[in-house]
DSSP file (Angstrom, degrees, kcal/mol; ACC not computed):
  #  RESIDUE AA STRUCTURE BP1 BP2  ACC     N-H-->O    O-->H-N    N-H-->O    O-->H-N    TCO  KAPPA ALPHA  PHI   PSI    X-CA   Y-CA   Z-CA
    1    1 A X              0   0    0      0, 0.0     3,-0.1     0, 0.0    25,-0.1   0.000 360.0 360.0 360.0 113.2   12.0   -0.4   -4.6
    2    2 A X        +     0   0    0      1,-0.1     2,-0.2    24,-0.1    25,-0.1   0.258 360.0   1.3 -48.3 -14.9   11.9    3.2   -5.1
    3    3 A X  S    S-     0   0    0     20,-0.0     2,-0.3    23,-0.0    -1,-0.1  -0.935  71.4 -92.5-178.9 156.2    9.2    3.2   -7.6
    4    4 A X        -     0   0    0     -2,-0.2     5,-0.0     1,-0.1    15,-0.0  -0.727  52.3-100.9-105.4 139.4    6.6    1.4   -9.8
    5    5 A X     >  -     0   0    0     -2,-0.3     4,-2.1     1,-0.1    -1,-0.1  -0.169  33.4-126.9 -54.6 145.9    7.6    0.4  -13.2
    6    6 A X  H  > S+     0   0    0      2,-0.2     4,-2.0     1,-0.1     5,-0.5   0.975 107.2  50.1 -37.9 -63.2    6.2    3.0  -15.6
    7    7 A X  H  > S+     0   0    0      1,-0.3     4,-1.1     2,-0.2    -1,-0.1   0.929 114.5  49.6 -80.8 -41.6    4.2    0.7  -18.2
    8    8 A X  H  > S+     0   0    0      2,-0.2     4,-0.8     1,-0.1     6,-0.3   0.933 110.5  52.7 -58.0 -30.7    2.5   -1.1  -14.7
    9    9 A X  H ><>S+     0   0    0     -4,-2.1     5,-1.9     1,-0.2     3,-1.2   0.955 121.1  32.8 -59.0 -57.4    1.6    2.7  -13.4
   10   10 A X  H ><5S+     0   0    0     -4,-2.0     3,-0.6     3,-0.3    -1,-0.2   0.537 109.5  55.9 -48.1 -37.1    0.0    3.3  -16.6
   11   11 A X  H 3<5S+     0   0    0     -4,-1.1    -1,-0.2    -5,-0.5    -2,-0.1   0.696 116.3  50.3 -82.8 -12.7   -1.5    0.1  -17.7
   12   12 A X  T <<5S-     0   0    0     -3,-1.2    -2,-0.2    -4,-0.8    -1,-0.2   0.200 108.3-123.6-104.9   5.2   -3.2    0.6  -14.0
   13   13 A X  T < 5 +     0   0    0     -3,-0.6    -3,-0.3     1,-0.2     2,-0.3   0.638  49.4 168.6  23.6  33.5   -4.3    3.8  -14.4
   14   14 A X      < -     0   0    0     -5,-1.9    -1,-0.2    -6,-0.3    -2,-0.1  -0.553  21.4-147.6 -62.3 129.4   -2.5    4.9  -11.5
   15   15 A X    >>  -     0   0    0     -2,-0.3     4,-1.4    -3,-0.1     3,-0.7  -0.130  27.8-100.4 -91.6 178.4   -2.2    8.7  -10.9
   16   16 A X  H 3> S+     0   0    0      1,-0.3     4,-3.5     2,-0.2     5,-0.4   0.807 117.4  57.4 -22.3 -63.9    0.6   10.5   -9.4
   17   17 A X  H 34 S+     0   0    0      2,-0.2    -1,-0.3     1,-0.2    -3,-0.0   0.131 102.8  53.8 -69.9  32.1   -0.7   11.0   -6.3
   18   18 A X  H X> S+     0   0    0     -3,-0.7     4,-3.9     3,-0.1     3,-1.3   0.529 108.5  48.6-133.5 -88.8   -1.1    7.6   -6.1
   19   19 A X  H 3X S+     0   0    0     -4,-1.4     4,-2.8     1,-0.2     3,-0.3   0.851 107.5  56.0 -10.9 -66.7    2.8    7.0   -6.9
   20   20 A X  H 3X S+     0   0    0     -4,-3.5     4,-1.1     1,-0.3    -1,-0.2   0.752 112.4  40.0 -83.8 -16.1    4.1    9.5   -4.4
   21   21 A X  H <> S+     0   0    0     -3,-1.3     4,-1.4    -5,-0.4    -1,-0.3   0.942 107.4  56.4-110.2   0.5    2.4    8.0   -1.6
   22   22 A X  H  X S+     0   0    0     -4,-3.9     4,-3.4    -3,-0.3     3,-0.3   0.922 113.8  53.1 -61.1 -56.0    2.9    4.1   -2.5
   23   23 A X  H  X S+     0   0    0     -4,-2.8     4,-2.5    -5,-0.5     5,-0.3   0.953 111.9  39.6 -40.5 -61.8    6.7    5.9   -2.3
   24   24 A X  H  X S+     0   0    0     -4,-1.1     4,-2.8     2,-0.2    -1,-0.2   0.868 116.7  49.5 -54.4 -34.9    6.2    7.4    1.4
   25   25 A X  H  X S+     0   0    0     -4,-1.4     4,-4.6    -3,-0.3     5,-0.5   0.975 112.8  47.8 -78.4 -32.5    4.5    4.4    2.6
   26   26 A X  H  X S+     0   0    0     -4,-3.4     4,-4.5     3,-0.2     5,-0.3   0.921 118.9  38.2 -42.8 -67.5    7.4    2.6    1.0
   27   27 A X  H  < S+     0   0    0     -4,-2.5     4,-0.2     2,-0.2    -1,-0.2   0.792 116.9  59.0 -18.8 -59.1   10.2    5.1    2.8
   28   28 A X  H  < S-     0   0    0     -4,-2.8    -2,-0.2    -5,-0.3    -3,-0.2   0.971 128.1 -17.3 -60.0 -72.8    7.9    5.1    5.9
   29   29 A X  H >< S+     0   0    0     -4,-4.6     3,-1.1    -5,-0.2     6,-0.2   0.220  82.2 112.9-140.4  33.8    7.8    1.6    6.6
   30   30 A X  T 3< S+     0   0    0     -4,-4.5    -1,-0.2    -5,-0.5    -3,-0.1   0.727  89.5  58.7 -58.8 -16.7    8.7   -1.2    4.5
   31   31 A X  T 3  S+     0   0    0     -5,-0.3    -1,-0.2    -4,-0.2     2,-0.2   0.314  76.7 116.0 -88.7  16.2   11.8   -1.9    6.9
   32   32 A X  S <  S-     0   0    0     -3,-1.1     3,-0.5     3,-0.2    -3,-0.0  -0.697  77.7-112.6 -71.0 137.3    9.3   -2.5   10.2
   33   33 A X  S    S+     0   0    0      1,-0.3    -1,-0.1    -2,-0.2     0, 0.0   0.847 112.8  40.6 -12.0 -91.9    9.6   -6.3   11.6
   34   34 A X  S    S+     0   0    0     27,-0.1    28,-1.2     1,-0.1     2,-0.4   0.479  86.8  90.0 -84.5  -8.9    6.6   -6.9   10.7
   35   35 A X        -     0   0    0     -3,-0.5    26,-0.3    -6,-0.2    -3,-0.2  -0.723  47.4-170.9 -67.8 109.7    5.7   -5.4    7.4
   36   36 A X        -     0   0    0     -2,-0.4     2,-0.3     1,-0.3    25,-0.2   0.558  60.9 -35.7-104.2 -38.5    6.6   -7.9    4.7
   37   37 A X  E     -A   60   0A   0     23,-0.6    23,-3.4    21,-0.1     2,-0.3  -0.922  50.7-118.3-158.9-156.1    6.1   -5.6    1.8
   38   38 A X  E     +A   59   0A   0     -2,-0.3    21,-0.2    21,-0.2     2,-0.1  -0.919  34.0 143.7-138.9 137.8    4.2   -2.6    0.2
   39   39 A X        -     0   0    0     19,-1.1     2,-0.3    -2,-0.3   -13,-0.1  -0.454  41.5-105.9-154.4-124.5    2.3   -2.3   -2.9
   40   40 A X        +     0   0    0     17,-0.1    17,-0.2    -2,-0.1     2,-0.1  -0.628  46.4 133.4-159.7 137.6   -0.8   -0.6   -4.4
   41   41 A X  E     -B   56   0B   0     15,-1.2    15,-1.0    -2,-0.3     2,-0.4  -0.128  53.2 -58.7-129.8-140.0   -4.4   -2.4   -5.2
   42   42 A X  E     -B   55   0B   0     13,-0.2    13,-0.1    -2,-0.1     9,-0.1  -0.987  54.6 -91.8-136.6 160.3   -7.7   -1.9   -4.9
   43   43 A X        +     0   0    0     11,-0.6     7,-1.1    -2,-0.4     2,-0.3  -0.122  46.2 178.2 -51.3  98.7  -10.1   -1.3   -1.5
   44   44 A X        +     0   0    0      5,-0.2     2,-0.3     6,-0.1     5,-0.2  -0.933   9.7 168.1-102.4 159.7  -11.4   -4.5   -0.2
   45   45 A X  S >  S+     0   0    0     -2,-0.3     3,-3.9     3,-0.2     0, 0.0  -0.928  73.2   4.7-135.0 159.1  -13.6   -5.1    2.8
   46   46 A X  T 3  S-     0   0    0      1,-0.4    -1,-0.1    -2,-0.3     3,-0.0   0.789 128.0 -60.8  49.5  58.4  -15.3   -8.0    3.7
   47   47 A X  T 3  S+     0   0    0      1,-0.1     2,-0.8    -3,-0.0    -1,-0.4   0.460 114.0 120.8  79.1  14.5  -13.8  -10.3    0.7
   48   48 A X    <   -     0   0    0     -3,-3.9    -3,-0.2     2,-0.0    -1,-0.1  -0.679  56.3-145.5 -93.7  94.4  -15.9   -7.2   -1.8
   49   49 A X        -     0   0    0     -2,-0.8    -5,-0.2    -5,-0.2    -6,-0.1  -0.206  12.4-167.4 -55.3 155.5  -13.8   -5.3   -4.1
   50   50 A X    >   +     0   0    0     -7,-1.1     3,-4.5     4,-0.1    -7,-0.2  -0.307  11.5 174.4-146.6  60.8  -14.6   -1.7   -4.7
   51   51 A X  G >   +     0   0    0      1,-0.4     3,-3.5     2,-0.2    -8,-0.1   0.794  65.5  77.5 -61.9 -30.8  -12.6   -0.8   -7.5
   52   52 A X  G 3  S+     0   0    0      1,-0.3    -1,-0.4    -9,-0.1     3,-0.1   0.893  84.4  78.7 -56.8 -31.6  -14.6    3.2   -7.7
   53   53 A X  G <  S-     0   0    0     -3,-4.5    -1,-0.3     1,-0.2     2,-0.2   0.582 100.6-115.8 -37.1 -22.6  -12.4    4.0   -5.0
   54   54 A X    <   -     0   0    0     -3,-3.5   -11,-0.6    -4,-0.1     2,-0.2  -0.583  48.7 -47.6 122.0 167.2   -9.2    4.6   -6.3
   55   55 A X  E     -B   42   0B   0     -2,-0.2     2,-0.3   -13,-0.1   -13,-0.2  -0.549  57.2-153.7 -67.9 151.0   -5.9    2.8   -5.9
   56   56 A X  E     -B   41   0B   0    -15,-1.0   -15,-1.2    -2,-0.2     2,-0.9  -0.941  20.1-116.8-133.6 153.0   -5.4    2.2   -2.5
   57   57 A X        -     0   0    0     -2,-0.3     2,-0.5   -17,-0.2   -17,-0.1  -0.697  39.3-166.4-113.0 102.8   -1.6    1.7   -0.7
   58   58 A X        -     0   0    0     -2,-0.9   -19,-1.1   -20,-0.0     2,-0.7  -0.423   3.3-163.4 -74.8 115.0   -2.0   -2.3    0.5
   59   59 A X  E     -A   38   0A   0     -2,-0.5     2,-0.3   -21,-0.2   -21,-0.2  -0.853   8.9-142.9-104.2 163.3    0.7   -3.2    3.0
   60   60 A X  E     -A   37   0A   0    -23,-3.4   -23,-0.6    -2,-0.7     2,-0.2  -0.777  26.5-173.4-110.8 155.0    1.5   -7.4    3.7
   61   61 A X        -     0   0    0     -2,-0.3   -26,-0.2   -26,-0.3     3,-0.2  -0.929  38.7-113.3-162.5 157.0    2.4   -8.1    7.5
   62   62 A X  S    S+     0   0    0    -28,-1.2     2,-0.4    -2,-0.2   -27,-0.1   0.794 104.6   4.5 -81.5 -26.1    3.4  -11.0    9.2
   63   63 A X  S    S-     0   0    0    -29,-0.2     2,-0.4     2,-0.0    -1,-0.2  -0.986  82.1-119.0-151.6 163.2    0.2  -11.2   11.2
   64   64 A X        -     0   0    0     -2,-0.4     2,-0.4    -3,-0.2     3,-0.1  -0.756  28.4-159.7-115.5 129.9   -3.1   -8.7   10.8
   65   65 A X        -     0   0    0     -2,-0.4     3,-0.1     1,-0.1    -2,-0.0  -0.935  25.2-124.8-120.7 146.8   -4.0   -6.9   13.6
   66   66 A X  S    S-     0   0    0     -2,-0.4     2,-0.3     1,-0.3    -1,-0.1   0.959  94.5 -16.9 -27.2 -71.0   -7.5   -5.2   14.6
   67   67 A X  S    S-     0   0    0     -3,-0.1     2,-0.7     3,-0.0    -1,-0.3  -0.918  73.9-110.4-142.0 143.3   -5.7   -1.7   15.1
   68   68 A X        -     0   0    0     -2,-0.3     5,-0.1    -3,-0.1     3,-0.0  -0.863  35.2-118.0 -88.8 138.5   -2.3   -0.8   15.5
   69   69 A X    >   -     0   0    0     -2,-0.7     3,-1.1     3,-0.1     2,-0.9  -0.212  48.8 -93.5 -73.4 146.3   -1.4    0.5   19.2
   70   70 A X  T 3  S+     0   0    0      1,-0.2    -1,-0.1     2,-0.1    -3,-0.0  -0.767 108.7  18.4 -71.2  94.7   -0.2    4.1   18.8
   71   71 A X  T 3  S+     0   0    0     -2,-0.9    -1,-0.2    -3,-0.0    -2,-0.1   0.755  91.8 110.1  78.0  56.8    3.2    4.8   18.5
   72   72 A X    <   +     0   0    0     -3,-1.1    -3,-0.1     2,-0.0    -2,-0.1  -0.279  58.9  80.8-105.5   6.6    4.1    1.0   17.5
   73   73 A X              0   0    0      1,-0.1   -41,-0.0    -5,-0.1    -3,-0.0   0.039 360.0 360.0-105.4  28.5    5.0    1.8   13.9
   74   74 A X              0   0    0     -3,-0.0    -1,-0.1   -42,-0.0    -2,-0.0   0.338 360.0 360.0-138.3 360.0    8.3    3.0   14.4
């Protein structure tokens, strides 16, 4: 996918910048093994949403890791 439907960008308040980097992240790595796909939501930690943050660019993975090792995302 290349892009988020209009009327969800909008109905989400989602900004531009927002768009263009759910797009890079898309570009970047939605073909790695393990990334399962790409999307955009809002900031949780610790099961708490924190919606005053912004949109945030959520990736799914086949298994959750701490940290990713450094120069393992390519």
């Amino acid at each position: 996918m290349s892009g988020l439907p209009r009327a969800i960008a909008v109905a989400n308040q989602f900004d531009r910048q927002a768009l263009r980097a759910y797009k890079a992240a898309v570009e970047t790595y939605a073909r790695l093994p393990w990334v399962t796909g790409v999307g955009i939501g809002i900031k949780e930690t610790g099961g708490q949403l924190h919606a005053s943050a912004g949109p945030v660019i959520v990736f799914y993975v086949t298994k959750k890791l701490k940290r990713v090792p450094k120069g393992k995302h390519s």
